[in-house]
DSSP file (Angstrom, degrees, kcal/mol; ACC not computed):
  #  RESIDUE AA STRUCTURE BP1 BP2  ACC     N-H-->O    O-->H-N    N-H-->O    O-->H-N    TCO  KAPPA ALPHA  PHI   PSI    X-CA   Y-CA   Z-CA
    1    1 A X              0   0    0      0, 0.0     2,-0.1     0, 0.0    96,-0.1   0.000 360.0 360.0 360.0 171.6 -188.8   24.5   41.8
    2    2 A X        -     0   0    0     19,-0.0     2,-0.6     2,-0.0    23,-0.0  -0.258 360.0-141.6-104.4 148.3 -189.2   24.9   45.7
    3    3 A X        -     0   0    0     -2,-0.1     2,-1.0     2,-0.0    18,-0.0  -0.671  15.5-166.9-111.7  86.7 -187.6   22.0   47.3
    4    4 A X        -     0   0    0     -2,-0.6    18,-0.1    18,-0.0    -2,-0.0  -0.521  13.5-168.8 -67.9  72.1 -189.9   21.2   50.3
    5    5 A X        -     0   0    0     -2,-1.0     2,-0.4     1,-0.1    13,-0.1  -0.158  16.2-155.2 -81.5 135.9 -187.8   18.5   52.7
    6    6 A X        -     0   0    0     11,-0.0     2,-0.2    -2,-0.0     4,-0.1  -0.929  17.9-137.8-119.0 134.3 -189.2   16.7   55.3
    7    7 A X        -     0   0    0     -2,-0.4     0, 0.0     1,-0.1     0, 0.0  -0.720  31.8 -99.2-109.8 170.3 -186.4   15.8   57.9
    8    8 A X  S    S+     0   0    0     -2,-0.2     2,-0.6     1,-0.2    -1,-0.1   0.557 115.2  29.2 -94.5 -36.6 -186.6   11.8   59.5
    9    9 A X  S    S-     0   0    0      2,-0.0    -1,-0.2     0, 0.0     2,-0.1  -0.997  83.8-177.4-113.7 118.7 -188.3   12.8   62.8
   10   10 A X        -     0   0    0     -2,-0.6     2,-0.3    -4,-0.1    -2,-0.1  -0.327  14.8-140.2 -84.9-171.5 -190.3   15.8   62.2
   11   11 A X     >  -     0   0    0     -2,-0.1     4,-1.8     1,-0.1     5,-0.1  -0.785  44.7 -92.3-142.8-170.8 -192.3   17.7   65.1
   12   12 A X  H  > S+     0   0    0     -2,-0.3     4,-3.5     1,-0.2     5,-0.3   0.949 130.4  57.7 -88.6 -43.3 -195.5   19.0   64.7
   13   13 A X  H  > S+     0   0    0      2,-0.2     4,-2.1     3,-0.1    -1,-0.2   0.995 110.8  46.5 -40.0 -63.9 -193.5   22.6   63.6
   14   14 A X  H >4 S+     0   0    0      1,-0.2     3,-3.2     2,-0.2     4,-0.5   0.782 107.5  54.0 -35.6 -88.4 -191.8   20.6   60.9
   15   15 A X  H 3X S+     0   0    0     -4,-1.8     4,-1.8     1,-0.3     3,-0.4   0.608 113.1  39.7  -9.0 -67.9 -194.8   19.2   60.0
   16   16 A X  H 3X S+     0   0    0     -4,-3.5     4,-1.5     1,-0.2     5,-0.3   0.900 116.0  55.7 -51.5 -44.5 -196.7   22.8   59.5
   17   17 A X  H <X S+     0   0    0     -3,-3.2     4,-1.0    -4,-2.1    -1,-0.2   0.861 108.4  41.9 -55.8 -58.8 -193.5   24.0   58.0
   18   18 A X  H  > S+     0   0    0     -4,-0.5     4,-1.1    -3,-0.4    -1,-0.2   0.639 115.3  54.2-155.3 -64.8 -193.4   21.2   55.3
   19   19 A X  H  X S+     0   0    0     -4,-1.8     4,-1.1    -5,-0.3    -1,-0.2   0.534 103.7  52.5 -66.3 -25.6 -197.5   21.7   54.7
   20   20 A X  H  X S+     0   0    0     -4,-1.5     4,-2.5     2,-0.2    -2,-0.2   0.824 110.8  59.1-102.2 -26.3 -197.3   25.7   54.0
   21   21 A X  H  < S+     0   0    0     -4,-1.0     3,-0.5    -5,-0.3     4,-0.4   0.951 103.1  45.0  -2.1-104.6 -194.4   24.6   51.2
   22   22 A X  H  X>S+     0   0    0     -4,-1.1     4,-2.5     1,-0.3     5,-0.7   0.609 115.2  49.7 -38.2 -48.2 -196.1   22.9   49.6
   23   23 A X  I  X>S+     0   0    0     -4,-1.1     5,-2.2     1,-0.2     4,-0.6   0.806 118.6  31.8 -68.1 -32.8 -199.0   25.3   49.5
   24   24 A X  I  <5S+     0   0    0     -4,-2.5    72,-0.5    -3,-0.5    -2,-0.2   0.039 119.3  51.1-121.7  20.2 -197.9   27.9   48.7
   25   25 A X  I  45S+     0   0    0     -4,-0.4    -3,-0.2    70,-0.1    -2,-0.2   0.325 131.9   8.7 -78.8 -39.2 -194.8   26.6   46.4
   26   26 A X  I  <5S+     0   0    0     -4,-2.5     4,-0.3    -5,-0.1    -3,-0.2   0.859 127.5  44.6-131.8  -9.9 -197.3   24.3   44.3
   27   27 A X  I >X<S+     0   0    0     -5,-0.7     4,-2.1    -4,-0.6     3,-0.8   0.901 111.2  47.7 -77.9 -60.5 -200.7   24.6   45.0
   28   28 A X  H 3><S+     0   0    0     -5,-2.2     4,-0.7     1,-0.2     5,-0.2   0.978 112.2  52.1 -34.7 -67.5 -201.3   28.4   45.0
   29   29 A X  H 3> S+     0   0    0      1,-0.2     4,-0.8    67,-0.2    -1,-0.2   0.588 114.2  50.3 -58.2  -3.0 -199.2   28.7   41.7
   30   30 A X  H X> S+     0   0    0     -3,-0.8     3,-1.8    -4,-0.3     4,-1.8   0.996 105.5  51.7 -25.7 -96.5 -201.7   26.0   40.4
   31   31 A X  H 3< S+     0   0    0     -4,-2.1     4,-0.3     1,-0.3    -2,-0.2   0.432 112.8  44.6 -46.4 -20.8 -204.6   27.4   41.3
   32   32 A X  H 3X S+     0   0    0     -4,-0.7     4,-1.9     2,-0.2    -1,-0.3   0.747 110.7  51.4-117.3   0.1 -203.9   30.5   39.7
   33   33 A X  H <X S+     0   0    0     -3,-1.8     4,-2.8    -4,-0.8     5,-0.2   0.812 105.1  59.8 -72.9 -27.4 -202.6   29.2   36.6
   34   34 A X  H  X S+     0   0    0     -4,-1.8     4,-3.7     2,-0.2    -2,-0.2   0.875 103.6  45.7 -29.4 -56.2 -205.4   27.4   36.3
   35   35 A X  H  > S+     0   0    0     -4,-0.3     4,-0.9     1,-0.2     5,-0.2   0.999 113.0  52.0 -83.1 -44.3 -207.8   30.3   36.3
   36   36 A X  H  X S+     0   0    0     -4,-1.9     4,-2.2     2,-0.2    -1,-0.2   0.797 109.4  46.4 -35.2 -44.4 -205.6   32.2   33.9
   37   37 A X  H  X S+     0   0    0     -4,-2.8     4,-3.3     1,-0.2    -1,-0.2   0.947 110.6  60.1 -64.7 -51.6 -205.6   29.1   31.6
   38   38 A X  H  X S+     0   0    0     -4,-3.7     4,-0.8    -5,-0.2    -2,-0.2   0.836 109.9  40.6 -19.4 -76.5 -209.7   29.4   32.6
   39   39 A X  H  X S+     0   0    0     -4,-0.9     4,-3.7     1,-0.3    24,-0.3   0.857 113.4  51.2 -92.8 -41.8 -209.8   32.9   31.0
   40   40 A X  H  X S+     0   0    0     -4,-2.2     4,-1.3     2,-0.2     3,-0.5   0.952 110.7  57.9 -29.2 -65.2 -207.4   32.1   27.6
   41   41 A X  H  X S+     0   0    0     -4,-3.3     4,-0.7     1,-0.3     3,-0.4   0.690 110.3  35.3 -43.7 -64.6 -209.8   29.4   27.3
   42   42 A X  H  X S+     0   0    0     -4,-0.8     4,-0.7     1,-0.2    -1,-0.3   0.581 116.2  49.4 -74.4 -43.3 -212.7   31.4   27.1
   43   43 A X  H  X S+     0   0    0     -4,-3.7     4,-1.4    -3,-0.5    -1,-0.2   0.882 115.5  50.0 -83.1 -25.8 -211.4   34.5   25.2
   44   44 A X  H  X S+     0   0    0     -4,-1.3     4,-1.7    -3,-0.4     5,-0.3   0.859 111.2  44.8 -52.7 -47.4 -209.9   31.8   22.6
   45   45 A X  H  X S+     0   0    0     -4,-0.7     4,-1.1     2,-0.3    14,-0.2   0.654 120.2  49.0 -99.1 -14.3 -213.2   29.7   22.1
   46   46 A X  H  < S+     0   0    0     -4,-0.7    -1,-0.2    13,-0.2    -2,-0.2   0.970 112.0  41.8 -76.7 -39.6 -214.9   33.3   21.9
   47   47 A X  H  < S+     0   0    0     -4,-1.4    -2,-0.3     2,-0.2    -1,-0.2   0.361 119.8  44.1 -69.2 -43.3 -213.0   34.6   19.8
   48   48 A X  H  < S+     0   0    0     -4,-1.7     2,-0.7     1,-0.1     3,-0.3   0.802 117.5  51.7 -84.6 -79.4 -213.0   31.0   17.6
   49   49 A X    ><  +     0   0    0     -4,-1.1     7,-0.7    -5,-0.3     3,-0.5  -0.138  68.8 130.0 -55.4  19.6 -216.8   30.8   18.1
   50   50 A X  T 3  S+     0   0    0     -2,-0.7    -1,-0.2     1,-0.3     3,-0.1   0.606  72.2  43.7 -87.9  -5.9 -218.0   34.0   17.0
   51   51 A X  T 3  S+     0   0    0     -3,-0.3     2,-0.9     1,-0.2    -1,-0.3   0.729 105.2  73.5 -99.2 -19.2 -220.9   33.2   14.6
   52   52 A X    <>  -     0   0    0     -3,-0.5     4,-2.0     1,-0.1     3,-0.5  -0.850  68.8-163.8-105.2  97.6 -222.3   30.4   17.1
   53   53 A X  T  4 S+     0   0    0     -2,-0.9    -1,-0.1     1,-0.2    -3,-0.1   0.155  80.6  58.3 -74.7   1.6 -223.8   32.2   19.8
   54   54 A X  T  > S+     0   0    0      3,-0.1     4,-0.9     2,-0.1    -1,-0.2   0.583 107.5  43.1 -66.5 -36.7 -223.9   29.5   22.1
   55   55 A X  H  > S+     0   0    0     -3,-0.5     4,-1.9     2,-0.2     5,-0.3   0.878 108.2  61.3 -74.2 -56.5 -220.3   28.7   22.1
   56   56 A X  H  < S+     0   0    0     -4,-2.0     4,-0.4    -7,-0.7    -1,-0.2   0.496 103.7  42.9 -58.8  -6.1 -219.6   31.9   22.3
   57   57 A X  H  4 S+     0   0    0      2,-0.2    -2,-0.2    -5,-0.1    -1,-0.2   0.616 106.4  65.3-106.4 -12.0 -221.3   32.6   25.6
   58   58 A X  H  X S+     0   0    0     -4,-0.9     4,-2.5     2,-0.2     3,-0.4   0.853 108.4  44.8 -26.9 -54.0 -219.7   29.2   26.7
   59   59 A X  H  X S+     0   0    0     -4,-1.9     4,-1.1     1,-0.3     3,-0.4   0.989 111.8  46.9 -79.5 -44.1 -216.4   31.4   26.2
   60   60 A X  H  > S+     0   0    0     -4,-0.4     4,-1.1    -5,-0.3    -1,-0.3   0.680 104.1  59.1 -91.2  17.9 -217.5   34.3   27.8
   61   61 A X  H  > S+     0   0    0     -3,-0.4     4,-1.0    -4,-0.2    -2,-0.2   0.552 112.7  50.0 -79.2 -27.5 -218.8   32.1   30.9
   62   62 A X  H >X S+     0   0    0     -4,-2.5     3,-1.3    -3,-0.4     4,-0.8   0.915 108.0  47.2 -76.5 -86.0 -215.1   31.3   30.8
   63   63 A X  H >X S+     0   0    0     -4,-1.1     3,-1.4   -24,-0.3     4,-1.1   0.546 111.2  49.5  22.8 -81.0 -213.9   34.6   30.7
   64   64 A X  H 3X S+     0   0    0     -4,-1.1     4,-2.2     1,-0.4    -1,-0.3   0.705 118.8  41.4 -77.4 -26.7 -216.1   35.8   33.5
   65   65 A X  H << S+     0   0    0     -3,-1.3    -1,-0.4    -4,-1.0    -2,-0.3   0.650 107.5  55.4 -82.0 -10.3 -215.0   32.9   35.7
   66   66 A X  H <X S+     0   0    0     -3,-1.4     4,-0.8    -4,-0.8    -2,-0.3   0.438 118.8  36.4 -73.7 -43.1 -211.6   33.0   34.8
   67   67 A X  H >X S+     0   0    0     -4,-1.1     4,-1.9    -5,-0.4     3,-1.2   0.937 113.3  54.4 -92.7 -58.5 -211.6   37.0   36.0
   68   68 A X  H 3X S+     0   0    0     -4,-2.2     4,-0.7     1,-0.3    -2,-0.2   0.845 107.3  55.0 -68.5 -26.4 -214.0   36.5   39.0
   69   69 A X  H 3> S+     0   0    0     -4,-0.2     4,-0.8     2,-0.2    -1,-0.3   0.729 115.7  40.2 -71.7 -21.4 -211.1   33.3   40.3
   70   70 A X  H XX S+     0   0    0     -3,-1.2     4,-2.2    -4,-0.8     3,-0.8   0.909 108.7  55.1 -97.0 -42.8 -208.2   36.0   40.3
   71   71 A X  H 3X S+     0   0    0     -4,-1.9     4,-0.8     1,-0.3    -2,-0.2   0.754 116.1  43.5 -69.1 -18.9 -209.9   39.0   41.6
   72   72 A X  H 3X S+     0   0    0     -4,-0.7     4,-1.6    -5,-0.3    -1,-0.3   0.737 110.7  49.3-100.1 -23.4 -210.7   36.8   44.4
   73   73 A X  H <X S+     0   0    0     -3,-0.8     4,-2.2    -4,-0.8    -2,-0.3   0.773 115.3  43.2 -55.2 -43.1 -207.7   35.3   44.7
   74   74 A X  H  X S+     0   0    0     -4,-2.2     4,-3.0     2,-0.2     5,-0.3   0.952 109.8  61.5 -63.9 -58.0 -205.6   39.1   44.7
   75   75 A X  H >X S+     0   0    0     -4,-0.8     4,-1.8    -5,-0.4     3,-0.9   0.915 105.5  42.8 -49.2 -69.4 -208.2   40.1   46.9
   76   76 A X  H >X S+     0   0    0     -4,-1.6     4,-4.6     1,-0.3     3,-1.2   0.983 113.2  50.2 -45.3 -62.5 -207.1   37.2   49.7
   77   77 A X  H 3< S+     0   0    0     -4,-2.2     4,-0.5     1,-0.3    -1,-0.3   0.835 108.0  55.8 -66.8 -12.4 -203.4   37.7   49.4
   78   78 A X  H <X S+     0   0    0     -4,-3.0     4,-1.0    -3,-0.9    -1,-0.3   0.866 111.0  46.8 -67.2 -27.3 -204.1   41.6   49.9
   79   79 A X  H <X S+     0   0    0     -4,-1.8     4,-2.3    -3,-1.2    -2,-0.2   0.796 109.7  50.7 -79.9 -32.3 -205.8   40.7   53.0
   80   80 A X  H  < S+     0   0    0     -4,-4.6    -1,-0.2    -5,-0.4    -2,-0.1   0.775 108.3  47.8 -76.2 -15.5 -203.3   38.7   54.0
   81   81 A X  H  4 S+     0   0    0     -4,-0.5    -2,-0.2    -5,-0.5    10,-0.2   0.600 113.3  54.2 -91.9 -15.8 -200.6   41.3   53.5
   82   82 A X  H >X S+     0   0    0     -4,-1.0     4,-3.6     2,-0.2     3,-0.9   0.858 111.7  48.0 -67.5 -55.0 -203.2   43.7   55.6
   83   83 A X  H 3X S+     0   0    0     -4,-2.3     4,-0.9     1,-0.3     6,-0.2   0.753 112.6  44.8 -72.2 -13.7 -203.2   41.1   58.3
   84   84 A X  H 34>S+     0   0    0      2,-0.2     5,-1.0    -5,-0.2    -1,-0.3   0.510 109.1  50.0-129.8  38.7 -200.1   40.8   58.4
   85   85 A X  H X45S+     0   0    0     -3,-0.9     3,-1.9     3,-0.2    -2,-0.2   0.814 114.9  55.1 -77.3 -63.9 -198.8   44.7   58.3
   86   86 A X  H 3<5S+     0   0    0     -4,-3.6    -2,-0.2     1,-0.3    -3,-0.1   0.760 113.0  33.0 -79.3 -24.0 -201.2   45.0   60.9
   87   87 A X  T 3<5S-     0   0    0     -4,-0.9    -1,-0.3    -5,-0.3    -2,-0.1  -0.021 107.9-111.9-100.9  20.4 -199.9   42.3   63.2
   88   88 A X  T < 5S+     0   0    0     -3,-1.9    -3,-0.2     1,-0.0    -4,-0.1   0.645  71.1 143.9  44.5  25.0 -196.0   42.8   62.2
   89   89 A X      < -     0   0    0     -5,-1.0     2,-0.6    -6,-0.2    -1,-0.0  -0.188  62.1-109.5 -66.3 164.4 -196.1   39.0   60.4
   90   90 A X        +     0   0    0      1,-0.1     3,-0.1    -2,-0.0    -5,-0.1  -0.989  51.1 164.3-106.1 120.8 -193.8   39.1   57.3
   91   91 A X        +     0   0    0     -2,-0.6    -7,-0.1   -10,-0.2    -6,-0.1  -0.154  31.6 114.1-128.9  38.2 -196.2   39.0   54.7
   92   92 A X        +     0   0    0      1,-0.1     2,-0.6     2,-0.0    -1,-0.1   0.906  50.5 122.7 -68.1 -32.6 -194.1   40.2   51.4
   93   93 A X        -     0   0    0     -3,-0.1     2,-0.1     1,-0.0     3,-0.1  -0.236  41.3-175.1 -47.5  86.0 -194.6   36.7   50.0
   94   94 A X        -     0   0    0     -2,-0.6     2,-0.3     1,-0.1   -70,-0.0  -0.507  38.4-108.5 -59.2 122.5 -196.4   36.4   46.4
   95   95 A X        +     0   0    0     -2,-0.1     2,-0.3   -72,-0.0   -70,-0.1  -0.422  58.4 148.8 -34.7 120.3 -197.0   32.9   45.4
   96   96 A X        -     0   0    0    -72,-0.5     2,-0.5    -2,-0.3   -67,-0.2  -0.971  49.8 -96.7-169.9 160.1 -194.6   31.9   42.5
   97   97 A X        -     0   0    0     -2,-0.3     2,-0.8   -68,-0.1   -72,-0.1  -0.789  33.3-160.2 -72.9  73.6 -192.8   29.3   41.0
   98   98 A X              0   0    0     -2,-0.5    -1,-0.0     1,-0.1    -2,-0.0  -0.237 360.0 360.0 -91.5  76.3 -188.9   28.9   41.9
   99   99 A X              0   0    0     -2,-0.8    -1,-0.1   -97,-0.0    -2,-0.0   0.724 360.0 360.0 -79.4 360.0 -186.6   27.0   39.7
């Protein structure tokens, strides 16, 4: 896992430093396991559910919300790898988990 360390007097640079960690060591990879687990969910309980046609558009509400939270999610970090090609930022980073 990411070790994020806060040193005994920060400055407000620490601080940020400390804050983008975190985010993007534990939040991002959250957020997008989350929606994966979202779309499992949904193809499981369709998939499960297939004679009860209520349940089964429960699971493919999952599905389609589970695909519409990553595509928007890929979609940002390509714009953020746009913005920062275009502005000479280094912006190889992919959210992941480090152990």
């Amino acid at each position: 896992m990411l070790a994020c360390n806060l040193i005994a007097d920060p400055k407000f640079q620490d601080l940020l430093v400390y804050f983008r960690c975190i985010i993007f060591g534990s939040i991002i990879p959250l957020i997008f396991a989350l929606a994966i687990a979202s779309f499992i969910w949904g193809v499981v309980q369709y998939v499960i559910n297939s004679d009860e046609e209520a349940k089964k558009e429960k699971g493919r509400d999952f599905m389609i919300w589970g695909i519409i939270a990553l595509t928007v999610m890929v979609t940002m970090w390509s714009l953020v790898r746009v913005v920062g090609n275009t502005f000479n930022i280094d912006s190889k980073f992919i959210p992941q988990l480090k152990q």
